[in-house]
TORKE-615300 format. One record per residue (C-alpha): residue number from 1; residue in three letters; z negated, x negated, y. Coordinates in nm, 3 decimals, padded with zeros to 5 digits. Example, Ala and Ser with C-alpha at 12.3 -4.5 7.8 and 13.67 -1.06 7.14 Angstrom:
NODE   resi   resn        c3        c1        c2
NODE      1    ALA   -00.780   -01.230   -00.450
NODE      2    SER   -00.714   -01.367   -00.106
//
This chain:
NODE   resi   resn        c3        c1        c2
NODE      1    UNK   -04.521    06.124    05.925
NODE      2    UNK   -04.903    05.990    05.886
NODE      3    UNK   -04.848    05.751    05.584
NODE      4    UNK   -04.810    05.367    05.622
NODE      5    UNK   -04.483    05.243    05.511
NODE      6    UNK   -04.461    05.129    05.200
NODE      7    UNK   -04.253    04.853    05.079
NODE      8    UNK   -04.163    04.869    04.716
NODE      9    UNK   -03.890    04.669    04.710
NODE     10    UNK   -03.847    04.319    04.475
NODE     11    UNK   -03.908    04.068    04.812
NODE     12    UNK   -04.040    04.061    05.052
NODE     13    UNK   -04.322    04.213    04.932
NODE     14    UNK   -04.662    04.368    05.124
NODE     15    UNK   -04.838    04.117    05.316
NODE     16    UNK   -05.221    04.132    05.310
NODE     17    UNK   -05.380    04.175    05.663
NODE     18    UNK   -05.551    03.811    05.599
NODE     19    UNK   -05.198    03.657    05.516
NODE     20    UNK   -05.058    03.834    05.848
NODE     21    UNK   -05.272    03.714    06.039
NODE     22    UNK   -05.281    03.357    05.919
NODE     23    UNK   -04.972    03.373    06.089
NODE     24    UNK   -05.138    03.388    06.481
NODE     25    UNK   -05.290    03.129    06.477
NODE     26    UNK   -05.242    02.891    06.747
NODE     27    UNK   -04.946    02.662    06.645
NODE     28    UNK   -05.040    02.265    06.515
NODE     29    UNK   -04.828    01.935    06.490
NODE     30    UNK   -04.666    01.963    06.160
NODE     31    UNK   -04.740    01.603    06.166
NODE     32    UNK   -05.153    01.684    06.213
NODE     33    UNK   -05.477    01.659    06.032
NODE     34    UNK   -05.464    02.005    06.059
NODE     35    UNK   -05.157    02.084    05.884
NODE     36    UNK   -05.170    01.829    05.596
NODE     37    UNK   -05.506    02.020    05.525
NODE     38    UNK   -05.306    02.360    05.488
NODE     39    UNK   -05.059    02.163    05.261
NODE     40    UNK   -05.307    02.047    05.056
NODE     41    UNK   -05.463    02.380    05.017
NODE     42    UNK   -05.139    02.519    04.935
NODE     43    UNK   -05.000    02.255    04.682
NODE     44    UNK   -05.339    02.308    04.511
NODE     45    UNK   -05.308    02.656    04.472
NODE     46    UNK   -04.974    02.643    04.375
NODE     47    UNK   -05.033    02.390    04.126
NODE     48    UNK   -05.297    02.680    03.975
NODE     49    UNK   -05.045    02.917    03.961
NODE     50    UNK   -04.749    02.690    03.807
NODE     51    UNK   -04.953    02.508    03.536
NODE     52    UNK   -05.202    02.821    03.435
NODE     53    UNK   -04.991    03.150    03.425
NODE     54    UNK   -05.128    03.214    03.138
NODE     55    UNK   -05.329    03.534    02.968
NODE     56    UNK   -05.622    03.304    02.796
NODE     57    UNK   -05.704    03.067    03.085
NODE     58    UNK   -05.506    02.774    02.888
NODE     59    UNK   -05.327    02.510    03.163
NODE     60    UNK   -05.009    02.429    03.055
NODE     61    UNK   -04.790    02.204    03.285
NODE     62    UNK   -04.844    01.849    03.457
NODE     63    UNK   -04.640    01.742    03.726
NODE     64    UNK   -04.626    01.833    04.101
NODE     65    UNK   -04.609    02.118    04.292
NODE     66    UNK   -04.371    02.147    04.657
NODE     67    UNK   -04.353    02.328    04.951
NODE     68    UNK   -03.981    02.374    05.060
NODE     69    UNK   -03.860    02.493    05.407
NODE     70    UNK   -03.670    02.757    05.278
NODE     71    UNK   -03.623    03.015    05.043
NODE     72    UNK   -03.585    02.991    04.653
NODE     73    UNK   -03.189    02.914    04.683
NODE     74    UNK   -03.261    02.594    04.820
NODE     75    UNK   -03.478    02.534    04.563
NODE     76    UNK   -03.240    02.595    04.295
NODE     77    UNK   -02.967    02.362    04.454
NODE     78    UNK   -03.193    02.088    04.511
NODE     79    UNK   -03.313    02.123    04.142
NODE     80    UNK   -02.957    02.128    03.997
NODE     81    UNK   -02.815    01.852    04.286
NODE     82    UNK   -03.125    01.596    04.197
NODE     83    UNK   -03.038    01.578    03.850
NODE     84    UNK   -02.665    01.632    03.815
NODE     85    UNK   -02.387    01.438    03.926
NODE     86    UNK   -01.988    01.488    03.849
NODE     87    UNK   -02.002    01.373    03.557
NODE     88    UNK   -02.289    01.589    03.428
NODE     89    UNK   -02.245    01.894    03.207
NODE     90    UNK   -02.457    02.205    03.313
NODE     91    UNK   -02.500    02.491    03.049
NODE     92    UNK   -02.542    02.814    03.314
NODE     93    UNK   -02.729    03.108    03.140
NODE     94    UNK   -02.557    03.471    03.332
NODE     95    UNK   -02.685    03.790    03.310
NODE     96    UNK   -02.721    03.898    03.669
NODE     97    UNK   -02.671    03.833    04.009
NODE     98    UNK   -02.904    03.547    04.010
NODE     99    UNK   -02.785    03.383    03.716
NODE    100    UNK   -02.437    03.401    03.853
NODE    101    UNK   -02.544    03.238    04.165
NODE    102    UNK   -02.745    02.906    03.965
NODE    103    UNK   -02.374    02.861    03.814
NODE    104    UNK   -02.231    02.870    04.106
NODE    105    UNK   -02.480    02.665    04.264
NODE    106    UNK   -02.383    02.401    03.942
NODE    107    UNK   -02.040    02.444    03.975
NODE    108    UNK   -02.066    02.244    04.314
NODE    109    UNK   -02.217    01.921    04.188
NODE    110    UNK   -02.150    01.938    03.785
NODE    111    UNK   -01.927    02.073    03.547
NODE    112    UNK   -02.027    02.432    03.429
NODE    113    UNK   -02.032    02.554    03.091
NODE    114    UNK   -02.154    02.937    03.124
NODE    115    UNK   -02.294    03.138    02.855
NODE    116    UNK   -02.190    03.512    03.018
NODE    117    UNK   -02.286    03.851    02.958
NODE    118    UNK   -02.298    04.184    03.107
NODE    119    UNK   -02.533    04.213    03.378
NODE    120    UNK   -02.840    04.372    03.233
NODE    121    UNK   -02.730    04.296    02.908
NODE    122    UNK   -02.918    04.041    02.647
NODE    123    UNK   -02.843    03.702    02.599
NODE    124    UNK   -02.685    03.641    02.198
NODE    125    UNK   -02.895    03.331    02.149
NODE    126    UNK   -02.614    03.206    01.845
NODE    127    UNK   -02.369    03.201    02.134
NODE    128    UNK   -02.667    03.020    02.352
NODE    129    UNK   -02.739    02.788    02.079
NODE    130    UNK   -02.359    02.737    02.043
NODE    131    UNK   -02.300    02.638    02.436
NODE    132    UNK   -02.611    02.386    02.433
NODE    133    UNK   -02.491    02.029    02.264
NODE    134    UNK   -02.609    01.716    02.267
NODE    135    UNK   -02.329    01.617    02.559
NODE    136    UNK   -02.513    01.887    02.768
NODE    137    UNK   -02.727    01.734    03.076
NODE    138    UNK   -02.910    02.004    03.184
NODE    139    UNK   -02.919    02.416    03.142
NODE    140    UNK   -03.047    02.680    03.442
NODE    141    UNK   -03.167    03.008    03.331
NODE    142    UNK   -03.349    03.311    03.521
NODE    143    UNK   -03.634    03.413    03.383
NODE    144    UNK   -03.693    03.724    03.555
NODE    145    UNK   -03.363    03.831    03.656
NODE    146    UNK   -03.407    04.065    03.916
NODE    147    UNK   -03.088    04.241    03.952
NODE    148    UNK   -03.139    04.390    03.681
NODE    149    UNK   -03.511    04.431    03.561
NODE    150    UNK   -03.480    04.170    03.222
NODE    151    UNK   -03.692    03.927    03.143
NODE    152    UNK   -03.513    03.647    03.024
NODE    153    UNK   -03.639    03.441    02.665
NODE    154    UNK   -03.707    03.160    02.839
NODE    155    UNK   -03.904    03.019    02.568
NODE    156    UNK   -03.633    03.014    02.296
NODE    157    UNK   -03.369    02.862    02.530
NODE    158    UNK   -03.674    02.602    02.625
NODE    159    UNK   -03.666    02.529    02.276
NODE    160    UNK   -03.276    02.470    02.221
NODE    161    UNK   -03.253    02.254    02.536
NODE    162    UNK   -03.523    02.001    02.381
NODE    163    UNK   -03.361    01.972    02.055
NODE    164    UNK   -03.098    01.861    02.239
NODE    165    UNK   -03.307    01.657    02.497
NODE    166    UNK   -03.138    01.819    02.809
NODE    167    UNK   -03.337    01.913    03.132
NODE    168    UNK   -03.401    02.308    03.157
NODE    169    UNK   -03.443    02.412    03.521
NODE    170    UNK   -03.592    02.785    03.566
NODE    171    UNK   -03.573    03.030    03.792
NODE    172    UNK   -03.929    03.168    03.796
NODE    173    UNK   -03.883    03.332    04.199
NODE    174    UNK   -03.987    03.695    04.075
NODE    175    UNK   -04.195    03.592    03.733
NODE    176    UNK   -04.454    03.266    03.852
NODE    177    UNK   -04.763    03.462    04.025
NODE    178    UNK   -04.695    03.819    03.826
NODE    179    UNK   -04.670    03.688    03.448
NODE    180    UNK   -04.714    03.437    03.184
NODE    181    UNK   -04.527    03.138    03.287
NODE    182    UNK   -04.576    02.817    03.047
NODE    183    UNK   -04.398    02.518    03.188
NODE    184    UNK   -04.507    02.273    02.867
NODE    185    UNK   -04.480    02.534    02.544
NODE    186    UNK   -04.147    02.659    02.682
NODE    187    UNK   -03.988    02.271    02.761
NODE    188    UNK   -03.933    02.365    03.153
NODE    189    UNK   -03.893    02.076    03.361
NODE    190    UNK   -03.844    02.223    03.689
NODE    191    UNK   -04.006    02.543    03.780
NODE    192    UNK   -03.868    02.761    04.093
NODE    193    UNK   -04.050    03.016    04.269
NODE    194    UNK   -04.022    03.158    04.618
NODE    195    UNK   -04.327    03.286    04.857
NODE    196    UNK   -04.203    03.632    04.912
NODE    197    UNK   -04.228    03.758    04.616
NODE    198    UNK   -04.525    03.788    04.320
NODE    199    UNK   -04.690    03.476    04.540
NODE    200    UNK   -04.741    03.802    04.796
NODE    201    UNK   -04.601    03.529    05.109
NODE    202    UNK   -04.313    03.576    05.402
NODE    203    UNK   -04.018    03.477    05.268
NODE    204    UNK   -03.884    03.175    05.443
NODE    205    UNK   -04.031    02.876    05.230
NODE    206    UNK   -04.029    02.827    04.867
NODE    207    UNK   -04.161    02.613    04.611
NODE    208    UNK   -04.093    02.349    04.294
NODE    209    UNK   -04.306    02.207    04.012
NODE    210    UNK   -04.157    01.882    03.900
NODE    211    UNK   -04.259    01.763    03.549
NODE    212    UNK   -04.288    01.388    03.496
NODE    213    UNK   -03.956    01.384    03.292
NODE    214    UNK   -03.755    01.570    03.578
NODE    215    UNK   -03.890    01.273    03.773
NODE    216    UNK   -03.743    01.029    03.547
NODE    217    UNK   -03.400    01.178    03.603
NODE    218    UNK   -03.376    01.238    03.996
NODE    219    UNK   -03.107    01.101    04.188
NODE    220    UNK   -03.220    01.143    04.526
NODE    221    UNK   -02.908    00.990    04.720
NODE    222    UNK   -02.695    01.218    04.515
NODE    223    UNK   -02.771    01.529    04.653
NODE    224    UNK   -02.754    01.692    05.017
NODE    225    UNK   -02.987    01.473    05.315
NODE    226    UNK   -03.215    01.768    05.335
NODE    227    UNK   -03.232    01.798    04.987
NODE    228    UNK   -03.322    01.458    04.841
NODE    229    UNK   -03.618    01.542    04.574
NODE    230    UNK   -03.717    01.206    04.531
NODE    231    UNK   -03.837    01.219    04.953
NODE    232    UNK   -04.015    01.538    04.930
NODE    233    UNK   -04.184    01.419    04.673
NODE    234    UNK   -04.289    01.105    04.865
NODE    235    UNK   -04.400    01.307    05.164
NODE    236    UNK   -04.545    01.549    04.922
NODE    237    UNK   -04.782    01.277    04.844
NODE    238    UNK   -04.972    01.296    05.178
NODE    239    UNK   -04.920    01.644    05.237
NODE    240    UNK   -04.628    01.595    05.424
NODE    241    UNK   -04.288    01.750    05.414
NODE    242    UNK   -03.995    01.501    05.521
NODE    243    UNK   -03.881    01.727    05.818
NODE    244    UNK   -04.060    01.969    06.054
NODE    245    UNK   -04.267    02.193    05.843
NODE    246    UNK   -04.295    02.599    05.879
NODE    247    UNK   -04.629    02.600    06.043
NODE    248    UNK   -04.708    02.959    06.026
NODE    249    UNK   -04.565    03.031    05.702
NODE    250    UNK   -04.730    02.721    05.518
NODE    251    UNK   -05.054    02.899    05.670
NODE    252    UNK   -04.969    03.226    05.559
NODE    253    UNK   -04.868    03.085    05.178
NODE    254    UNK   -05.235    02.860    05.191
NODE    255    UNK   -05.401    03.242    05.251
NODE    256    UNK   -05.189    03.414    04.987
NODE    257    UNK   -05.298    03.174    04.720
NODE    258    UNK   -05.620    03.133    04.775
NODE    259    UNK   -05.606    03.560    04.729
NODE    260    UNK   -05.447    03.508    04.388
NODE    261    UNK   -05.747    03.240    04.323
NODE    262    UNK   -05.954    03.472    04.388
NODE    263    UNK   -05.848    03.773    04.147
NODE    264    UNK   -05.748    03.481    03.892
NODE    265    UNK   -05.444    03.446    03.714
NODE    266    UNK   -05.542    03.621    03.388
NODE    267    UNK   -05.600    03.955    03.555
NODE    268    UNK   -05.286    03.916    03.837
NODE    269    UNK   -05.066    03.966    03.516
NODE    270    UNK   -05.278    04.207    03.332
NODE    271    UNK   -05.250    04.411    03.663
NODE    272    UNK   -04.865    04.342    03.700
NODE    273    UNK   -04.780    04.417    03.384
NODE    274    UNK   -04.990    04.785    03.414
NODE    275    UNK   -04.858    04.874    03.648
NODE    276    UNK   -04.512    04.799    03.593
NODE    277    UNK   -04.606    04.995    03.239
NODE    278    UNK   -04.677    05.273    03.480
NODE    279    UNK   -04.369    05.296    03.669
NODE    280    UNK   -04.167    05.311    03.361
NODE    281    UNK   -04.407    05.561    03.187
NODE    282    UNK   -04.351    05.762    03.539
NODE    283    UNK   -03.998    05.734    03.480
NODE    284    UNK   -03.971    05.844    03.119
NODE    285    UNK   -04.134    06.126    03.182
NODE    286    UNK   -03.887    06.232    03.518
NODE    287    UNK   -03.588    06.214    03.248
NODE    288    UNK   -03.462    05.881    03.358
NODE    289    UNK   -03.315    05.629    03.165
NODE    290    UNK   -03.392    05.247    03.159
NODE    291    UNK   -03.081    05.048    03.282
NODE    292    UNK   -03.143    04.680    03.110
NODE    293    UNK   -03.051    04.662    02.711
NODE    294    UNK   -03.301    04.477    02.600
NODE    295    UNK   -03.257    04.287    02.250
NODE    296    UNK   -03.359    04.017    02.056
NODE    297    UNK   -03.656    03.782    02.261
NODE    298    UNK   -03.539    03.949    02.562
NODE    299    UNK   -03.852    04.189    02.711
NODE    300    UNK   -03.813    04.411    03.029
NODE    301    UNK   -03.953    04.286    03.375
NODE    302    UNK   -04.364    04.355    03.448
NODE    303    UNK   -04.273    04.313    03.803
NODE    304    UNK   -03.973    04.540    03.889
NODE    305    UNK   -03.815    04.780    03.696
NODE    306    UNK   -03.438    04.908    03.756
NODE    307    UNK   -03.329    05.260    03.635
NODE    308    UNK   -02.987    05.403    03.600
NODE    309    UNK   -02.933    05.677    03.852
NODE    310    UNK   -02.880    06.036    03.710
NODE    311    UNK   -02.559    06.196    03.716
NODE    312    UNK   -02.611    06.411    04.042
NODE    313    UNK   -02.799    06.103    04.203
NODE    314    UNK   -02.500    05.887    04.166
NODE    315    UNK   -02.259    06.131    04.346
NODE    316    UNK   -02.440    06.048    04.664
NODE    317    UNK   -02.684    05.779    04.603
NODE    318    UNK   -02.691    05.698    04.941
NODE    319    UNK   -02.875    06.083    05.026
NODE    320    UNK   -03.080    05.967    04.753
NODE    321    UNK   -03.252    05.652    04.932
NODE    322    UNK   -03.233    05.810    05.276
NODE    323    UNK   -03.486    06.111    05.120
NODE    324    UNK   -03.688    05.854    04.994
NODE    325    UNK   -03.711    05.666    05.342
NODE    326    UNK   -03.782    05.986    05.500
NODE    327    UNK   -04.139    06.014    05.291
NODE    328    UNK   -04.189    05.626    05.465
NODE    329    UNK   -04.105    05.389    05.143
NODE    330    UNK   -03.852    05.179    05.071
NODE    331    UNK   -03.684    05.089    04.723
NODE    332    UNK   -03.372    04.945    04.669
NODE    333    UNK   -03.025    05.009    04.458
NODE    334    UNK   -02.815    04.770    04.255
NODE    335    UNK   -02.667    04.502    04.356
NODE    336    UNK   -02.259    04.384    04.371
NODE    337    UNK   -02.081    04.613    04.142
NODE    338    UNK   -02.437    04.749    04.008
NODE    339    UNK   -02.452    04.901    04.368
NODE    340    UNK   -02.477    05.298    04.359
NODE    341    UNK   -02.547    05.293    03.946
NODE    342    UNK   -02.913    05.171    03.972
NODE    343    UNK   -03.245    05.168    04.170
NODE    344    UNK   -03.494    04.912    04.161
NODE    345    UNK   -03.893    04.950    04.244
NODE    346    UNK   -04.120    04.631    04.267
NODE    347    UNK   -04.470    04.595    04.168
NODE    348    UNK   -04.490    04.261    04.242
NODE    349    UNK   -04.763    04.096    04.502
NODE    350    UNK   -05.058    04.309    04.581
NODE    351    UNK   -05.019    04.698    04.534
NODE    352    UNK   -05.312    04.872    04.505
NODE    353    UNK   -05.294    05.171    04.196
NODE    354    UNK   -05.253    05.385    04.493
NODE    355    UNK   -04.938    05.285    04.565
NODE    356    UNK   -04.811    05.316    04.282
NODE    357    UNK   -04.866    05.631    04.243
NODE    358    UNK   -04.737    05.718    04.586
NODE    359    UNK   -04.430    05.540    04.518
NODE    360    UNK   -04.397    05.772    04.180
NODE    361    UNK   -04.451    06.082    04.418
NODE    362    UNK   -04.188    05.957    04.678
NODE    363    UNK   -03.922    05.882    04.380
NODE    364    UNK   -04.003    06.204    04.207
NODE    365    UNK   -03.985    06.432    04.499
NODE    366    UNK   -03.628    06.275    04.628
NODE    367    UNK   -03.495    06.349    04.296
NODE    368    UNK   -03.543    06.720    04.330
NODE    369    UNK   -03.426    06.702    04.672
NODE    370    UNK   -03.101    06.551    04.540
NODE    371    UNK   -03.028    06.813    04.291
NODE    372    UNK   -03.190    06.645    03.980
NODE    373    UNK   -03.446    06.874    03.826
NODE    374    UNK   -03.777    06.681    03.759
NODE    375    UNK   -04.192    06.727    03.684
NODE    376    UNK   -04.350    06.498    03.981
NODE    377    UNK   -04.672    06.606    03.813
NODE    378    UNK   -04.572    06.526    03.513
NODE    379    UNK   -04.427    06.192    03.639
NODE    380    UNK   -04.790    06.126    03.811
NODE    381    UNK   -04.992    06.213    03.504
NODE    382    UNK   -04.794    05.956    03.302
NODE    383    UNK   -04.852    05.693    03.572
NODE    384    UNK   -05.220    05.742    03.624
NODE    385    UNK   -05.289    05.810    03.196
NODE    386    UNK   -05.131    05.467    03.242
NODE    387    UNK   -05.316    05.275    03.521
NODE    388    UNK   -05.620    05.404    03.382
NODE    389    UNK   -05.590    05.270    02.995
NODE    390    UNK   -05.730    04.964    03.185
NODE    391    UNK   -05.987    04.949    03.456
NODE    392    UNK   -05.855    04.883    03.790
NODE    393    UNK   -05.855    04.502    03.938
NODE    394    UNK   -05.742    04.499    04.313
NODE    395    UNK   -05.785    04.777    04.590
//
């Protein structure tokens, strides 16, 4: 086997070799000169990626950016714990695993009112617009929901929550650094990402934006020591984290945001979203069938798509994976109940066009070897007549 792995599945994602080795560098005080520059550098570039995912250049957002030590799950508990008490009523938007875990992540500091569908399925925005009263607090909803390949109308729910002047807190881990995010026009107060993902990081630290209303509302001594918003956001103020920082991987985040600087934000999503086109064009033409049902404002993903596995795949999906390990990449199948019905392939960080297409090859080829009869050329040709309708923007 000569080829480099490839990792194609939705976090972590490929590092670049300048990120890695951001890493190695000799280790700082996180209490330093040194490190508060590499926060700075960070929180800048993170602010550029919160407040201007746009596709025109526009800025929309004003608040602050922060660097958590840990992943995106934190970040979604200390959203929900800053700004809820027992008393509060949370509005919990399900339609995947991640969805399912913000409600239960509410259910532990607020009362939950969940607005539930099938996983994969769309939301019915009457039954959204229903749930969300003025007695509701605050509403969580995933915007790229990643167990299942759906991107999530995050702007009409954004729009429901105002008119009823709650707090919207979004989920934004596999969306914020691969598409349009716009944390003003869509009413978001608190934005959630996580470095592993579209930000092209190590997992292991994540990241808020905190609008100047969310600040208004934060109840710092209500939620967990570790958690309290209100002190991160003090510390946050002289590039500072309240406890002992991730040296390395604050480096390694600085790195990977000054990358998506440099390509800019416009063309980041232009390139996610064409190449996500690609995979699914691949796909089409292999026989396959989409797995989300997507209706309404609901769009699919631009950076993952998850496909329900043929009939002869899914009597032994697990043969399935393990022929597509043996070519050296890695995808990955549903999750919970979802497991053995779907697989899921990532585009999200920094693939090059090449790997793309490998990744089509791979897919393609293990299919056959399974027993389901597909064209990899034909699967190919409909990726690259795709990645070529617009000139390439990353190598």
């Amino acid at each position: 086997m000569t080829d480099e792995f490839l990792l194609l599945n939705p976090g972590p994602v490929p590092l670049s070799e300048p990120v890695r080795t951001a890493m190695d560098a000799p280790m700082v005080s996180h209490r330093s000169a040194e490190f508060e520059e590499t926060y700075a550098r960070a929180q800048n570039g993170l602010e550029t990626v919160f407040t201007q995912s746009t596709l025109d250049g526009s800025a929309s957002g004003s608040g602050t950016p922060l660097i958590l030590n840990g992943t995106a799950t934190m970040g979604m508990e200390m959203a929900v714990a800053n700004l809820t008490d027992e008393t509060s009523e949370v509005v919990a938007l399900v339609n995947g695993k991640f969805g399912r875990r913000f409600k239960r992540i509410a259910g532990r500091h607020a009362s939950v009112t969940p607005v539930e569908v099938e996983w994969g399925d769309s939301f019915d925005m009457a039954a959204v617009s229903e749930a969300i009263t003025d007695e509701t607090d605050l509403v969580t909803m995933v915007h790229n929901e990643t167990s299942t390949g759906l991107l999530n109308p995050v702007a009409e729910v954004g729009e429901i929550a105002a008119e009823h002047d709650a707090l919207f807190v979004v989920d934004g881990v596999t969306s914020i650094g691969g598409d349009v995010f716009k944390i003003d026009a869509w009413n978001v107060d608190v934005a959630i990402t996580d470095a592993q993902k579209a930000l092209g990081a190590p997992p292991g630290v994540s990241a808020l934006f905190v609008t100047e209303r969310a600040v208004g509302a934060i109840d710092g001594d209500s939620a967990p020591f570790y958690q309290d918003l209100d002190w991160h956001l003090r510390k946050a103020s002289d590039n500072q984290t309240p406890f002992t920082s991730a040296v390395p991987l604050f480096r390694a985040l600085a790195v990977a945001l000054s990358e998506i600087a440099d390509e800019g934000m416009e063309t980041r999503i232009r390139r996610h979203r064409r190449q996500s086109r690609a995979f699914r064009a691949a796909f089409d033409a292999f026989g396959l069938e989409s797995f989300p049902n997507v209706q309404g404002p609901t769009e699919l993903s631009n950076t993952l798509t998850a496909i329900s596995l043929p009939g002869p795949i899914a009597e032994d999906p697990d043969a399935f994976f393990d022929a597509i390990a043996d070519r050296n990449v890695s995808i990955s199948g549903g999750q919970a109940h979802l497991g053995g019905d779907i697989f899921r392939v990532s585009n999200m960080g920094k693939l090059a066009d090449e790997q793309i297409q490998r990744g089509v090859r791979a897919i393609g080829e293990a299919l056959n070897e399974c027993g389901f009869d597909c064209s990899v050329e034909q699967g190919l040709s409909a990726a690259t007549e795709t990645l070529e309708s617009e000139p390439a923007t990353t190598a």
